[in-house]
C-alpha positions as CSV (number, residue, x, y, z in Angstrom):
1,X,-33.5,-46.6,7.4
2,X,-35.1,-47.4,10.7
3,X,-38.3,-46.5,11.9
4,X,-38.7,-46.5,15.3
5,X,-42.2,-46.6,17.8
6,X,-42.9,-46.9,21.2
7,X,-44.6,-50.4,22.0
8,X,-47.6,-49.9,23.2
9,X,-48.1,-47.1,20.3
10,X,-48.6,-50.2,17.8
11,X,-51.6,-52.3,18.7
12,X,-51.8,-54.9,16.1
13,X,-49.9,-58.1,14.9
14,X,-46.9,-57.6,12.3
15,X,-48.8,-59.8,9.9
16,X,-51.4,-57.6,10.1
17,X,-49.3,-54.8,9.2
18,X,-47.5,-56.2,6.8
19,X,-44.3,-54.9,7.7
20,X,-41.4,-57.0,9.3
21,X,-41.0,-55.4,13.1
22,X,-37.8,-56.3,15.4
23,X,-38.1,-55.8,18.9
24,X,-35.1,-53.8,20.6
25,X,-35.7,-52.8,23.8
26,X,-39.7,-50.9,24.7
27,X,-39.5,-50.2,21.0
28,X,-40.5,-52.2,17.8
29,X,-38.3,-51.5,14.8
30,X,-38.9,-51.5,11.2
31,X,-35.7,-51.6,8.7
32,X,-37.0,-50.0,5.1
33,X,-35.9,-48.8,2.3
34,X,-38.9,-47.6,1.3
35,X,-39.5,-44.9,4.1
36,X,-42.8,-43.2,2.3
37,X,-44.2,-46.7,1.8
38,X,-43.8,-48.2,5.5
39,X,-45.4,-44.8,6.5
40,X,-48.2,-44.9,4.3
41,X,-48.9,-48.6,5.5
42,X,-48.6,-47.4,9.4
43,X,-51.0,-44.4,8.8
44,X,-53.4,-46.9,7.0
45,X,-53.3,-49.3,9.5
46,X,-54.4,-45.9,12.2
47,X,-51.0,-46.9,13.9
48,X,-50.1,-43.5,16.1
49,X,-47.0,-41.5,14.6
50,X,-46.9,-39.3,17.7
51,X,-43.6,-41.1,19.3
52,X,-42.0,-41.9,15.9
53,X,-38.1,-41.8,15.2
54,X,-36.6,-42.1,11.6
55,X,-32.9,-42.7,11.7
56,X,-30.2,-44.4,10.0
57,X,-28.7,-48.0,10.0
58,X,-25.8,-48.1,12.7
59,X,-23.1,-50.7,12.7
60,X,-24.5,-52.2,15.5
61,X,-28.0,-52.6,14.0
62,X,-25.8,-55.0,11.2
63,X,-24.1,-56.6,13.9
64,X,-27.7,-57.5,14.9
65,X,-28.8,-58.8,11.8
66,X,-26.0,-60.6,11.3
67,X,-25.9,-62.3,15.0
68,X,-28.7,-62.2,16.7
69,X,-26.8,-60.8,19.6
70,X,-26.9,-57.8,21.3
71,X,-23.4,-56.0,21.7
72,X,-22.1,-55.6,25.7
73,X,-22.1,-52.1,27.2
């Protein structure tokens, strides 16, 4: 799964997180398959929920991890 904030809703370092984020866009991405544990860790670290979007892996996410290249509209 993907969890999806708003930027300037996460105001500390993804070390001090301790969660790997991806940039995409005004938005900072976390991949998980632990969605109830990556949540937890947000919440502790008083990181604002308000904006949040779960969603599912696309095919172009993969193509993402895989290149490091975003597909052409």
């Amino acid at each position: 799964m993907i969890l999806q904030l708003p930027k300037e809703d996460v105001h500390i370092s993804a070390a001090d997180l301790g969660l790997e984020l991806h940039e995409a866009g005004d938005y900072l991405e976390i991949q998980t398959a632990d969605v109830d544990g990556a949540l937890q860790r947000l919440m502790e670290k008083k990181v604002s929920l308000t904006h949040l979007q779960i969603r599912a892996r696309t095919l172009e996410d993969l193509f993402l991890e895989l290149t490091g290249k975003e597909l052409r509209a």
